[in-house]
C-alpha positions in Angstrom: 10.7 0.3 -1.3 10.4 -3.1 -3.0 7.8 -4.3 -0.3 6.2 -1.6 -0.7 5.4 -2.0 -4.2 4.8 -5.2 -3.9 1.7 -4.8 -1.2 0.8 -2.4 -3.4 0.5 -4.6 -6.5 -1.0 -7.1 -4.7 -3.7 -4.7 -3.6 -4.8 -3.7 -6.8 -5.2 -7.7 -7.8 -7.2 -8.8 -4.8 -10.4 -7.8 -6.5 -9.6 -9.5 -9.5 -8.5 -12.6 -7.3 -12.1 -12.8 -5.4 -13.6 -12.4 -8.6 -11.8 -15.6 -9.6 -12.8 -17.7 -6.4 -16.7 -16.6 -7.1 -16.1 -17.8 -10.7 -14.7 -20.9 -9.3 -16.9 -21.1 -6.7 -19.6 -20.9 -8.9 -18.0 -23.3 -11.6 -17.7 -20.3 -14.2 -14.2 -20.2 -14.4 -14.1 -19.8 -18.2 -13.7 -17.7 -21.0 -17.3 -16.6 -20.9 -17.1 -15.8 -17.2 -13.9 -14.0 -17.9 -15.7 -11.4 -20.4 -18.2 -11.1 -18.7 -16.1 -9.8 -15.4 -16.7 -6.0 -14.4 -13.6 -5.1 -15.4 -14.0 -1.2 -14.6 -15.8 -1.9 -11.4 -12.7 -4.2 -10.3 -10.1 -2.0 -11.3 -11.5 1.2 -9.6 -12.3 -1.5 -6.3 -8.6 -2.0 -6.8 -7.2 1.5 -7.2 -9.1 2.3 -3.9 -7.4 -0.1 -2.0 -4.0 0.8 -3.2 -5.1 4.7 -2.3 -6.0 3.5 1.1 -2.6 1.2 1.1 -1.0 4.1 0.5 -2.2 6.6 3.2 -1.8 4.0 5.9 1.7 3.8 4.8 2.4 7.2 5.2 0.3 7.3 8.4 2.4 4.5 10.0 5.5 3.9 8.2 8.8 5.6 9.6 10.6 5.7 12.6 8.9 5.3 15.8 11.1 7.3 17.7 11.0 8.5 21.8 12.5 10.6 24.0 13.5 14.6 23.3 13.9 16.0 20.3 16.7 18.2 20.1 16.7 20.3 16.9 20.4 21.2 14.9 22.8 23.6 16.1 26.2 24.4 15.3 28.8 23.6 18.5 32.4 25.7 18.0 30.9 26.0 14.3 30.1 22.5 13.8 26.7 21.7 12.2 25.1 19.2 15.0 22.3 17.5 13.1 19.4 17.0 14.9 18.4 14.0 17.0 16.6 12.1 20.0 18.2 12.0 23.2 
């Protein structure tokens, strides 16, 4: 769950950390770059990523299980949970 956060964090600051390169890049890395910065346009760049982040995680995360699935039963009044055989 950690790692999970943690991409997720790091998602929403990857805007903010290209914006810092192109500052750098274009030797702007100051204050007055800094206010300047499209702060809105950055965070909402970065919300969409962790959206999409997200989704893929719940697209692909999990068990990649095979075989048959064989559903719960009860066996001589046991609850058999179910499983893949």
């Amino acid at each position: 769950m950690i790692r999970v956060v943690l991409i997720q964090i790091l998602l929403f600051a990857l805007p903010f950390a290209g914006y810092a390169v192109l500052l750098a890049v274009r030797k702007q890395f100051n204050q007055q770059g800094w206010d300047d910065a499209p702060t809105a346009r950055l965070a909402m760049i970065g919300g969409s990523l962790m959206i999409v982040g997200l989704l893929l995680f719940a697209s692909f995360e999990g068990k990649n299980e095979s075989g048959t699935y064989i559903p719960a039963h009860k066996v001589d009044g046991v609850l058999v949970p179910g499983h893949f055989e």
